[in-house]
Structure formats: structure tokens, C-alpha cells
C-alpha positions, 0 to 999 in steps of 0.5 A: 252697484247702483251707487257706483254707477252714480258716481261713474256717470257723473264723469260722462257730464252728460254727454251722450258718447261718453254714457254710451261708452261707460254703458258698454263697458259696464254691461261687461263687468256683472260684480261689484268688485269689478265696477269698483276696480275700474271706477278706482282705475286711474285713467286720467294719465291720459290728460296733461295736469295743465288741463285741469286748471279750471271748471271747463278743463276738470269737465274735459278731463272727466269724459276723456277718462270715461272714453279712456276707459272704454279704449283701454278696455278695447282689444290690441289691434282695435286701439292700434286701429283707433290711433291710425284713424287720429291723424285725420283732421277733425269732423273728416269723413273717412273712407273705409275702403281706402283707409284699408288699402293704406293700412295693407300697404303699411302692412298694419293689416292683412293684404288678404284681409276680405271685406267682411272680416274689416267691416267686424273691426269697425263695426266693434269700434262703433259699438263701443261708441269710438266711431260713427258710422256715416254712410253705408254701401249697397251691401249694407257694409260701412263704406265711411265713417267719422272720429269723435272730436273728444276720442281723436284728442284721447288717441292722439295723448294716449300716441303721444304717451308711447307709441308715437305712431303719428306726428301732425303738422298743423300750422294753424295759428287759432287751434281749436279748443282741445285740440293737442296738436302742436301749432307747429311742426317745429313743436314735436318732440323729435322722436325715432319712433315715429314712421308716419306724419299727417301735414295740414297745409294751409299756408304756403306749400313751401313753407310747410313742407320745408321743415319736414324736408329738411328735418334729417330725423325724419328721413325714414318716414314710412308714411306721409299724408297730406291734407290741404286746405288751399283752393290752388296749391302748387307742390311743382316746387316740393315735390321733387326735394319730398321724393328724393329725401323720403326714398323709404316710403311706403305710402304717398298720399295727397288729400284734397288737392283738387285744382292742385299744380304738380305739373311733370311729376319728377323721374324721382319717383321711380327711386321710392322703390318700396312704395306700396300705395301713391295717390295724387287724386285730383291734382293737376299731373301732366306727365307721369315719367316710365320710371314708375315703373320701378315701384314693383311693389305698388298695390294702388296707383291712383291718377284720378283726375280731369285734367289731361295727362300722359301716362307711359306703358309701364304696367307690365311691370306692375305686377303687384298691383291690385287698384288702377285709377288713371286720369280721365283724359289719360293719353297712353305713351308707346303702345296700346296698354296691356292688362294680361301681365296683373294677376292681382289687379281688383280695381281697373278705373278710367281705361281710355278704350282708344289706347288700350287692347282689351280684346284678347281673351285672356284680358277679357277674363281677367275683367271679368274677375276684378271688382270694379271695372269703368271704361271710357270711349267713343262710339266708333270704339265700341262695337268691337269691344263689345262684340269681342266681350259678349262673345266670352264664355267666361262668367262676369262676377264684377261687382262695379261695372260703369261705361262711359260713352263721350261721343254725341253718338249712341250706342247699343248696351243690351247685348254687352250687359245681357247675362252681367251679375254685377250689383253695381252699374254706372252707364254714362253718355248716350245710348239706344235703349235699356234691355228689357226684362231683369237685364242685371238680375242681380243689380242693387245700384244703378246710375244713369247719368246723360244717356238721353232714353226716349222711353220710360225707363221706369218700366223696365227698371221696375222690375228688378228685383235687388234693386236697392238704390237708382240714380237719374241724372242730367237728361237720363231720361229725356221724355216728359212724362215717367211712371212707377207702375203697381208693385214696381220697385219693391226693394228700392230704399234711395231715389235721386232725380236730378236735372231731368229737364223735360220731366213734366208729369211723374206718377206714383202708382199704388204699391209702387216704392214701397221700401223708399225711405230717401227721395231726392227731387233736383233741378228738374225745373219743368216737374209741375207737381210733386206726385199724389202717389207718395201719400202711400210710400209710407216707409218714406223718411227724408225727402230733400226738393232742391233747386226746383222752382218757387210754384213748386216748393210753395206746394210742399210747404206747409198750407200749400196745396201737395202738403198732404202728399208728403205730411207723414214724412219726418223730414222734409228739406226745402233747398232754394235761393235766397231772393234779394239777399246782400252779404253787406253786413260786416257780422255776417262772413261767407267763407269757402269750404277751407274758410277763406272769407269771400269777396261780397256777393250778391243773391238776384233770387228767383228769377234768375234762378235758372241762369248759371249759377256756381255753388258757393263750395266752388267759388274759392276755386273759380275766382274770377270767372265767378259772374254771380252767386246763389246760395241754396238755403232751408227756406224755414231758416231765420238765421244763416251762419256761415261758418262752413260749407261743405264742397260737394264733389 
């Protein structure tokens, strides 16, 4: 046996997915009559013959047959569940929540399929060494994940070699190395069975959605997807030839297009009566016509973005809808919007408080019963609301909870949140104070993000015992100076403090953080030291300071004078700008995170590291109104390349 796994595991040439797979499948199989079926097993139909023509190609070839090995080897409905991952582009993070509405509205999976029964299907993916599990949630659930380059091209031959679930159309003209997608849409094979196409655009959006349009065999898409990689698109032109040649879909998403124009989005759309899930999150939609409201088996309508739009009230009609993501400065058409007719609803997001009747009881329950629930509105509103919600005897199971306050003004949240059960909350803009004692005894993450408390929060936050994640952002806390009491935080595993800009003093006493393993410290520009308390939060194991100023991070570095307070912690990450750096050498290319190369920039360094500054992700999308650059770089880096940068939402 050992000779035949010899001989196995020259075909993973080193590379440690392909081991881990051979590995999995071999602790499966206990004879030697065994391993020898599958070493004799031909895997390698899997691979065209012209990529065995050379050294570098027959390498390629042998470790797509060890990872067909293990895929083959896979149950039925986990290697559907891989050939639906495969039209991702490359190294994308996916997410699994949304992926799993798609997939129910495709009805590839269960609409009742819970949480726990989709975490197994990925969590057997990953123990098989398919899948990377990128981040996980409060609850210690996969919330995303990434493809292996290497597994997507197997899944994508192995689609290509019968089931032709998807088509990609990529119009890029420098492919990468393996990658077998067709350089372009016209390449594809045409084909009746496919039901679903994934399109990269990334030239002009009329010139890649036109072929697709025009294409009679593709009429009964059931599925489109599309990825951009443009910093202004404009699908004002396609979109209304796209809704009336494609009446069949079931799914309409539109990745990524942030600062994309759709303008009013046609009466067409009304016509997709079959539609199930439709995202345009991020695009620039002005008005959104009633006949929306003709999509009754709509389960996900998602509207998120920053620009002002009208929205009609239709919801009433809605009735299969489970997730609801309006804009963010949404303006309600007719009457105020009601809720009370959407038994199913689980997701209620950016409910503008002002054009909305949330107070009778039978809407109050029904909040109270979905999973995630975010409201906006103005001071003036809230009293009302709140008096009208606290007074409910209905019990509050809401699993995501945030408020957002948008006036100057405060306003009060303990009697609104006493008695909450949520395991997540988001509280936004101004308020009074914080309840005191365990005010959501059961709260795993909490964000504060603008509230301006005068007191210490860390007091009372201390003292919540699920407390798993804390998130302080711009100005929560406008005082100088904040403490972790003794044995405060006993459970809290991630800390981010960003921009608190009057933080002065922060102190870290004995037995305080014990379970922190993630610290991030950012912009907090008045922050002196880092705190001595840290040497004893031994369990902490990345520590990220970034954007503070030089008399700060010199302390962290090596040799400098808080380097004991935080030398026993594996990875230290000093993020600041590079000072008097001048992208002049033509070698050297500074690209957007879509890669178009950008104009030269200049880098003014320290000084002037706190006037404002624009992240080099976002210079693509900004443009002219781009006055300087700094970029944020490891202070122990010697050579920067700049070949992407990942856009931070």
C-alpha cells in the first residue's frame, strides 16, 4: 500500500490541496484492491488532450486528476453544489447566505432548507479540501467562502463534459493561464441545455450584453448573473432589450456595480413574472415602476444602495417575499408602506421610518419574528415608534437588530432594546446613553458607529456575557479616556476601534480581554500609547494599527519603547503612509481594483497624513475629484507591487 501511495502522490506535485484531497479519499478506502481501482481509475477525460503537450501542462494535468478524484468521489447533490460555485470569477469571496437564496430561487435547493442543514453541505466541501472557508459568523457559522482556482477549471471541464449548467462569458482578451473559459461569448458551444450564464463585463455594456441579447437560443435563460469590473457602468441602454428578451428568468442579479447608472428601471420588469430573487444592489436606480409588483413569486428584492430613489407601494402583493432591501434614501410613493400582508417576510433592511406604519400590533409582531430587521429615521419619529414597540407583549427573537438615527439630535434607546434577545446590533447616529447592566443578555456582536456617548461604554459592555465581537466607529465614544475593567469581556474574540478621534488614554486591566484574538486599532490619531494591559491577552493573535500617527507605530515596531507590550503576539500588521513616494518609474504600475492603470500620483507622507485622504480602491470611481493619494502600505515591505487592490466596502 505504501507503494501505491507513492506512486498516487506524485500526481499532487506538491501541492498541498491536491494532498489534502488524495488524503481524504484514501483514509476512506482500508484494502489495497481498493487503492489500486482508483490509482487505475481514468480521471483524466476530465482534461483536454492539448493540455498535455508540454512538462508545465502534463504537472496541470496530474493534479486535476487527483482533485477529479476526490470530486467524483463526492456525493450527487455536493458536486451539483460545486458546478454552481464554478461561475464565479476567480479568488471571489463568496457569500454563502446569498448564494443560498439564489440557489432556493433556482430551486436547486429546499426554500425551507435552515442554516444549519446548508452549513453541513459546505462544511463537507471543505473537508474534502474543495472549499476555503474565508470568514465565519457570530455563531460560528460559514458566512463565505472562496473556490479553488485549480477545482473551479475542474468543475468548469467536468460542466463542459455534460451538464452544461453554466455558460461564462468573459471578454477579456489576456486569459489566465488555465482558465477554460472561452475568450468570448461567440466561442460557446451553443447548447439547449444550458439555463444559466454568468457575464464579466468588462469592456463596454453594450458590446457585451448584445450578444447574449440577440442570441435566440438563449431566450429561456433561467439564471443571469452579472460581474462588473467597470468603475462607471451604464446598463440605461441594455437593460430594457435584457427584461423583455429574457421573460423566463428566475434569478436577475447584478454583481458589483457600485456607481453603476440604471436610471428608471423599465415597466418590463413587471413582465419576468417567474422572477424569484432580483438584486441590483449598489446600482444607481431612480425610480422602480408598480409593476413590480406583478413578481408574486418574488422571495428576494434587493435595492440596496446610497443613491435616492422611489420606490411604489406594491408590497402588499408580495406575498411570497422573505428578504427586502430598500435604498437608503428610499422615497415611498402613495401611502405609508405596510408590512402585515408578508407572512413569509425574514429580512426587512433600510425601512425609512417616515414612510412607513410600523405601529400597528400586528406589524409589531411580525418584526418581531423576522431575522433581521434595520430601520432608519429622524429623531421627531422615534419617540412613537418606540413607545408603540416597547409596549408589545410579544417576545423579540430578532437575530439582527440595527437602528439608524440620521438627525443631529439624540435619542433615547434603553427602554426600546430592554428585554431585546437579539445576538446582533448595529446602533447608528446619536444617542443618550447605553442601558445599564446586561442590557441584551444575549448579544454575540455589537457596532456602535457615530453615537457620540459621553460615558465610558466599556463599563457596561463588559459585562455582557455572549459578547463575542465589538465594533467602535467614528466618534461612538467621544470621551478620552475608556477602560477594560478586571475580568471584563470574557468571551469577546474581535475588537475594532476606528476613528475615535478624542480617545487620548485607554487601559487594559488585569484579566480583562481574556479571549481576544483580533485587535484592530485605526485613525484614532489622538490615542498616545498602545495599552500595557495587552502583555497579559495572551490568547491575542493578529493585532492590525493602522492609519495612526508615526510617535505611535515607532513604539510597536521593533526596539521601540511598547514593543514588550505586544512581542508575544504572532502577527503584527503596521499599516501607514508611505512618505515622499512618487509613482514615476514606468516598471512600477498603480492599478484600481478592476485594473485600470491609474494617472501618476503623488504620496506627501506623514504630515499630511491627516488631511483627507482617498483609498486607492476608490480612485477609479472618484476621478477628478481625487486632490491626493496616500497609500497605506507594511512599513517592513521592501518592494511593493501593485498588481491589485482589493476595494474595501
Amino acid at each position: 500500500m505504501k507503494e501505491l501511495g507513492e506512486k498516487m502522490l506524485e500526481h499532487c506535485t506538491g501541492l498541498p490541496l491536491a494532498i489534502t484531497v488524495l488524503g481524504e479519499l484514501l483514509s476512506k478506502r482500508r484494502t489495497p484492491n481498493e487503492w489500486k481501482e482508483m490509482l487505475h481509475n481514468n480521471m483524466r477525460t476530465f482534461i483536454h488532450e492539448e493540455r498535455r503537450k508540454d512538462q508545465e501542462d502534463l504537472k496541470y494535468s496530474d493534479i486535476l486528476w487527483v482533485l477529479g478524484l476526490g470530486y467524483h468521489d463526492l456525493p450527487h447533490n455536493l458536486r451539483q453544489d460545486l458546478l454552481h460555485l464554478a461561475h464565479f470569477p476567480k479568488d471571489s469571496e463568496i457569500k454563502v447566505k446569498e448564494l443560498c437564496r439564489i440557489w432556493k430561487a433556482e430551486g436547486f435547493m429546499d426554500i425551507d432548507e435552515g442554516h444549519e442543514a446548508t452549513n453541513r453541505r459546505f462544511n463537507m466541501l471543505k473537508d474534502e479540501g474543495l472549499i476555503q472557508v474565508e470568514k465565519l459568523d457570530s455563531y460560528g457559522m460559514i458566512k463565505t467562502i472562496r473556490i479553488c482556482n485549480l477545482t473551479r477549471d475542474l468543475c468548469i471541464t467536468s460542466d463542459k463534459d455534460g451538464n452544461n449548467f453554466w455558460e461564462i462569458m468573459d471578454s477579456r482578451k489576456e486569459m489566465d493561464q488555465y482558465s477554460s473559459s472561452p475568450d468570448t461569448f461567440e466561442d460557446v458551444k451553443p447548447t439547449y441545455k444550458t439555463h444559466s450564464v454568468a457575464i464579466y463585463v468588462n469592456r463596454d455594456v453594450a458590446e457585451e450584453f448584445f450578444p447574449l441579447i440577440n442570441n435566440d437560443r438563449k431566450a429561456g435563460l433561467r439564471t443571469l448573473i452579472c460581474f462588473n469590473r467597470l468603475p462607471y457602468p451604464s446598463y440605461e441602454q441594455v437593460i430594457q432589450p435584457l427584461l423583455r428578451r429574457f421573460q423566463k428568468l428566475r434569478v436577475l442579479k447584478f454583481e458589483n456595480i457600485s456607481y453603476g447608472y440604471v436610471g428608471k428601471l423599465p415597466e418590463e420588469i413587471g413582465e419576468l413574472v417567474h422572477l424569484r430573487f432580483l438584486s441590483l444592489k449598489g446600482s444607481h436606480v431612480e425610480q422602480v415602476p408598480s409593476s413590480i409588483g406583478n413578481l408574486i413569486f418574488l422571495q428576494t428584492l434587493d435595492l440596496r444602495t446610497n443613491w435616492k430613489s422611489e420606490f411604489p407601494n406594491v408590497l402588499r402583493r408580495l406575498k411570497q417575499l422573505r428578504h427586502l432591501y430598500l435604498p437608503l434614501r428610499c422615497h415611498i410613493s402613495g401611502n405609508k408602506l405596510m408590512f402585515s400582508h408578508l407572512k413569509k417576510i425574514e429580512t426587512l433592511v433600510n425601512i425609512p421610518l417616515r414612510y412607513c406604519d410600523l405601529n400597528d400590533r400586528e406589524t409589531t409582531n411580525l418584526i418581531y419574528k423576522v431575522r433581521k430587521f434595520k430601520v432608519y429615521f429622524h429623531a421627531s419619529l422615534w419617540k412613537d415608534f418606540n413607545l408603540k414597540s416597547s409596549g408589545t407583549s410579544q417576545r423579540r427573537y430578532l437575530d439582527s437588530l440595527a437602528l439608524d438615527n440620521l438627525s443631529r439630535s439624540r435619542v433615547d434607546v434603553v427602554q426600546f432594546l430592554s428585554g431585546h434577545r437579539t445576538r446582533k446590533l448595529h446602533l447608528e447616529g446619536k444617542i443618550t446613553q447605553l442601558p445599564e447592566e446586561q442590557f441584551v443578555p444575549l448579544l454575540t456582536k455589537l457596532t456602535l458607529e457615530r453615537t457620540y456617548l459621553h460615558n465610558d461604554p466599556m463599563e457596561t459592555l463588559a459585562k455582557l456575557p455572549e459578547l463575542k465581537i465589538l465594533l467602535l466607529k467614528h466618534n461612538a465614544f467621544e470621551g478620552n479616556k475608556m477602560v477594560c475593567s478586571h475580568n471584563g469581556f470574557p468571551r469577546l474574540e474581535y475588537l475594532s476601534l476606528i476613528a475615535l478621534e478624542q480617545l487620548e488614554e485607554w487601559n487594559v486591566e488585569e484579566g480583562a480581554l481574556s479571549s481576544l484574538s483580533n485587535l484592530l486599532i485605526e485613525d484614532c490619531y489622538k490615542l498616545l500609547t498602545i495599552p500595557s494591559g495587552l502583555r497579559n491577552v495572551t490568547k491575542l493573535k493578529k493585532l492590525v494599527i493602522k492609519r495612526m500617527p508615526r510617535e505611535f507605530t515607532t513604539k510597536v515596531e521593533e526596539r521601540g519603547n511598547d514593543f514588550y507590550k505586544v512581542q508575544h503576539v504572532p502577527s503584527v500588521e503596521l499599516l501607514k503612509v508611505l512618505s515622499g513616494f512618487q509613482l514615476n518609474d514606468p516598471s512600477v504600475r498603480c492599478c484600481s481594483r478592476i485594473g485600470i492603470p491609474l494617472a501618476r500620483h503623488s504620496f506627501p507622507g506623514d504630515d499630511e497624513a491627516r488631511s483627507p485622504a482617498i483609498d486607492v480602491g476608490r480612485v477609479a470611481q472618484r476621478k477628478k475629484k481625487a486632490t491626493k493619494l496616500l497609500l497605506f502600505v507594511d512599513v517592513s515591505c521592501d518592494f511593493i507591487l501593485f498588481a491589485a487592490i482589493r476595494h474595501h466596502n
